[in-house]
C-alpha positions in Angstrom: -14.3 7.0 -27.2 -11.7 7.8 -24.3 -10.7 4.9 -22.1 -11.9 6.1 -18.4 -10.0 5.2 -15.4 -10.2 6.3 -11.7 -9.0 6.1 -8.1 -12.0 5.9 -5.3 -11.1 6.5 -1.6 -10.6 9.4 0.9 -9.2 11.8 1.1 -7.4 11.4 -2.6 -5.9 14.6 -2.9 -2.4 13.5 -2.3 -2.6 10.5 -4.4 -0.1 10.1 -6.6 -1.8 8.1 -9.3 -4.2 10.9 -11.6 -0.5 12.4 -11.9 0.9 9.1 -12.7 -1.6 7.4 -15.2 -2.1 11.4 -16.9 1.7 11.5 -17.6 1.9 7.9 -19.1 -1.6 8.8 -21.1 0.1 11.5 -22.7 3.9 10.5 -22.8 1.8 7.2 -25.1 -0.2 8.9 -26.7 -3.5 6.7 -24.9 -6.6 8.6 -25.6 -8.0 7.7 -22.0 -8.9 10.0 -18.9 -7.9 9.5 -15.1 -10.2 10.8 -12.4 -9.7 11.4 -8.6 -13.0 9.9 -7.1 -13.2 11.5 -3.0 -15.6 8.6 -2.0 -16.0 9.1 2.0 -18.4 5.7 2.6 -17.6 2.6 0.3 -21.7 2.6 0.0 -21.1 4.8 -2.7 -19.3 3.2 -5.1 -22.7 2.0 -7.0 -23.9 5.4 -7.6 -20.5 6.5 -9.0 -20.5 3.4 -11.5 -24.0 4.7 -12.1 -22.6 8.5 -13.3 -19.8 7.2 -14.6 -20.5 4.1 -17.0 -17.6 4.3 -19.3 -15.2 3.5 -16.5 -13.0 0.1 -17.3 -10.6 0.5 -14.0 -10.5 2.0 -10.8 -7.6 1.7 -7.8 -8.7 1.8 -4.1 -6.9 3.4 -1.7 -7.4 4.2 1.8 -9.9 3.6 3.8 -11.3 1.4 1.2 -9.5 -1.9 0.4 -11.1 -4.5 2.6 -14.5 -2.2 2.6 -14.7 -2.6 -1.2 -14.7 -6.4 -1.6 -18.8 -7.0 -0.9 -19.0 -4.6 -4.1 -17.0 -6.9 -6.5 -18.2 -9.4 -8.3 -15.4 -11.5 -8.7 -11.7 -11.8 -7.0 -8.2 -12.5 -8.3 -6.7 -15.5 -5.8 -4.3 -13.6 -4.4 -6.5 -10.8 -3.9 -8.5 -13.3 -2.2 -6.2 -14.4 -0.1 -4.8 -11.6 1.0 -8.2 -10.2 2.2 -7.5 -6.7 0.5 -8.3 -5.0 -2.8 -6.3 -2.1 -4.8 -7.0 -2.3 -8.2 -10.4 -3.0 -9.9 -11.3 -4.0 -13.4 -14.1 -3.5 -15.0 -15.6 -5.4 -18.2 -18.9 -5.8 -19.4 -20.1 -4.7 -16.0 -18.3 -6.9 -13.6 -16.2 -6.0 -11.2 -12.9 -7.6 -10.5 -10.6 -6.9 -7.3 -7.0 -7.6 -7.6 -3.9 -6.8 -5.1 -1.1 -5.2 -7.0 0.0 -3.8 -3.9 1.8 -6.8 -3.0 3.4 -7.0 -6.6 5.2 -3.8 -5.9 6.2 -4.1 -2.0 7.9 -7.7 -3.3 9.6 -6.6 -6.1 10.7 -3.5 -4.4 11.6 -5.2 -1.1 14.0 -7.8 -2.5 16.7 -6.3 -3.3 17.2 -4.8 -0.1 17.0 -8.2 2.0 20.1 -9.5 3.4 20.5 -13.1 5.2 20.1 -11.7 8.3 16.7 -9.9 7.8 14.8 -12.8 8.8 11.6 -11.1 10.6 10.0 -8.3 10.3 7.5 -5.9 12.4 4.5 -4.5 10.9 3.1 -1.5 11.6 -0.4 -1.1 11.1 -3.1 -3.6 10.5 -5.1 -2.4 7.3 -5.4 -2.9 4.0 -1.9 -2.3 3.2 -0.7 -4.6 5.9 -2.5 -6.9 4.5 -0.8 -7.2 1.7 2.7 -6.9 3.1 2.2 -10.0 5.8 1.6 -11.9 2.4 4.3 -11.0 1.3 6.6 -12.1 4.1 4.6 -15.1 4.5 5.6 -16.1 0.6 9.3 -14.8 1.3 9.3 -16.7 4.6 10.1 -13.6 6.3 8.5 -14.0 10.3 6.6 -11.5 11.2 4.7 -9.9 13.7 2.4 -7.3 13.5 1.4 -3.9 15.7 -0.9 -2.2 16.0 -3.0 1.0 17.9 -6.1 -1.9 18.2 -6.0 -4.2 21.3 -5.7 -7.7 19.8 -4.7 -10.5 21.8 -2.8 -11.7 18.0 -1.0 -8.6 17.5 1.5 -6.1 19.5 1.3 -3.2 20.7 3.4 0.2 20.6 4.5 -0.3 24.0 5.4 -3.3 23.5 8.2 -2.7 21.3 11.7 -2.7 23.3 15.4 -2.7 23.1 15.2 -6.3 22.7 12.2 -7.0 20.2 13.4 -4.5 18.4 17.1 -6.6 18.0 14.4 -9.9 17.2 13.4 -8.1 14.5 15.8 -6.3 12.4 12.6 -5.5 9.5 10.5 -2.7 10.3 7.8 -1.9 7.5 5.1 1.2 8.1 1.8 0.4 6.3 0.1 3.0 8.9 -0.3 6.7 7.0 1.6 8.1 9.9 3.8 11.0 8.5 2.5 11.5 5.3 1.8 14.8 3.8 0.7 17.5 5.6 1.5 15.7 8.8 5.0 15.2 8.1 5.7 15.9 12.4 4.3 12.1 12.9 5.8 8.9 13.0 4.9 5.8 14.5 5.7 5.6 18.2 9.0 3.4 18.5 12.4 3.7 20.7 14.1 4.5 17.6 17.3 5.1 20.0 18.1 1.1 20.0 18.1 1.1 15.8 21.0 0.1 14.2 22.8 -0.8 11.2 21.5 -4.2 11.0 18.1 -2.5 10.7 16.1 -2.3 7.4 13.2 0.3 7.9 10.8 0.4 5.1 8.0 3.0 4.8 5.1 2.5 2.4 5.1 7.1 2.9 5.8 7.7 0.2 5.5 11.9 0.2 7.8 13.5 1.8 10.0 11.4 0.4 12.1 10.6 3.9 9.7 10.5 6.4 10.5 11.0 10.5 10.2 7.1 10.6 12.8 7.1 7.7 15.1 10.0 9.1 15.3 8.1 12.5 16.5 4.9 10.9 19.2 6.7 8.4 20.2 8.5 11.5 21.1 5.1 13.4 22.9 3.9 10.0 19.8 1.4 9.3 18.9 1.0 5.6 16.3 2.4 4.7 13.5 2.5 1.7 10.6 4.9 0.9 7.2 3.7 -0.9 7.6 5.6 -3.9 9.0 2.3 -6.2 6.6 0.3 -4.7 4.0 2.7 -5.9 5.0 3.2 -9.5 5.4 -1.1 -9.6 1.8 -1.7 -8.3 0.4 1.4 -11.1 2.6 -0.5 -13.4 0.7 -3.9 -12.2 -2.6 -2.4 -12.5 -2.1 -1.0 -15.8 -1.4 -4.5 -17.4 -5.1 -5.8 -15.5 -6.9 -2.8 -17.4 -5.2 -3.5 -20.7 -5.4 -7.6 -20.4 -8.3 -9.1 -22.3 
């Protein structure tokens, strides 16, 4: 019997991963299927198990990493502590939440890092942020994150000025701003006072250079698209589902 696996959030259309896992099943030769799950409401997920019981892995992707975790049975330590879950395993009917999203924004982000990229803004305050402040936190990378939400623990937009912006030469997008179709977006920065000492990193990963991304190259900053970072957390997941 075919090995099922799946990716539950919405809207999935653009997701990258049927395309991904497909590829690898048939480049392998893995007899195993991959299936795009559009689940509006997290409340859901019990009734897709339900119809689909031959399903061993699922990833979660926006708007339901943190949503999910009341659904799992049991959660991977770093999972745990980040407070976010992308990747599910499933054995024997228990569910397992696991972050490999931080597995691919570290090993992505460290080769970029110079000495002097010693904190870091972070846009956005979901489930993707989530796992980047851990991140930082284990690279000892300061940090502060922004967000659209008024939170007395967070910035926001307007905030962000000539001279925050030299504080903090890291700037990492978690927010979907600027994805496909809505490539015309970007978060709202003075991207006028970026410069080369800047590293911009956006976790957009299609188009592959974002308005975010154009405005930093533009200023000579360095910048990085999500697109590693997403094949390195598949990757990640794919050695869960296949570990006994």
């Amino acid at each position: 019997m075919a090995e099922a696996y799946g990716i539950i959030g919405f809207p999935v259309a653009q997701s990258f991963s049927p395309a991904f896992f497909r590829e690898r099943f048939a480049r392998e030769g893995i007899d195993a299927t991959y299936t795009a799950f559009s689940l509006e409401q997290v409340t859901a997920l019990p009734a897709l198990l339900d119809a689909h019981p031959d399903l061993q892995g699922l990833n979660v992707t926006i708007p339901h990493k943190t949503t999910v975790i009341p659904y799992l049975d049991d959660l991977d330590p770093a999972a745990a502590a980040i407070g976010a879950v992308n990747c599910i395993a499933i054995r024997h009917g228990r569910l397992k939440g696991y972050n490999t999203d931080a597995t691919g924004f570290e090993e992505s982000l460290k080769p970029l890092l110079r000495p002097h990229h010693n904190r870091a803004l972070v846009l956005g305050s979901g489930g993707a942020s989530k796992a980047v402040c851990y991140v930082l936190k284990k690279l000892g990378i300061d940090f502060c994150i922004v967000s659209r939400k008024p939170d007395p623990h967070m910035l926001a937009y307007h905030d962000i000025n000539e001279t925050l912006l030299t504080r903090y030469p890291v700037i990492i997008n978690t927010t979907p701003l600027g994805m496909s179709p809505d490539t015309d977006r970007c978060p709202e920065l003075p991207y006028q006072h970026l410069t080369p000492v800047h590293l911009l990193y956006d976790l957009v990963y299609n188009p592959e250079e974002t308005k975010f991304l154009m405005f930093g190259r533009r200023r000579g900053a360095a910048i990085k698209n999500g697109m590693e970072m997403l094949h390195l957390q598949a990757e990640a997941a794919w050695r869960i589902w296949q570990s006994p």
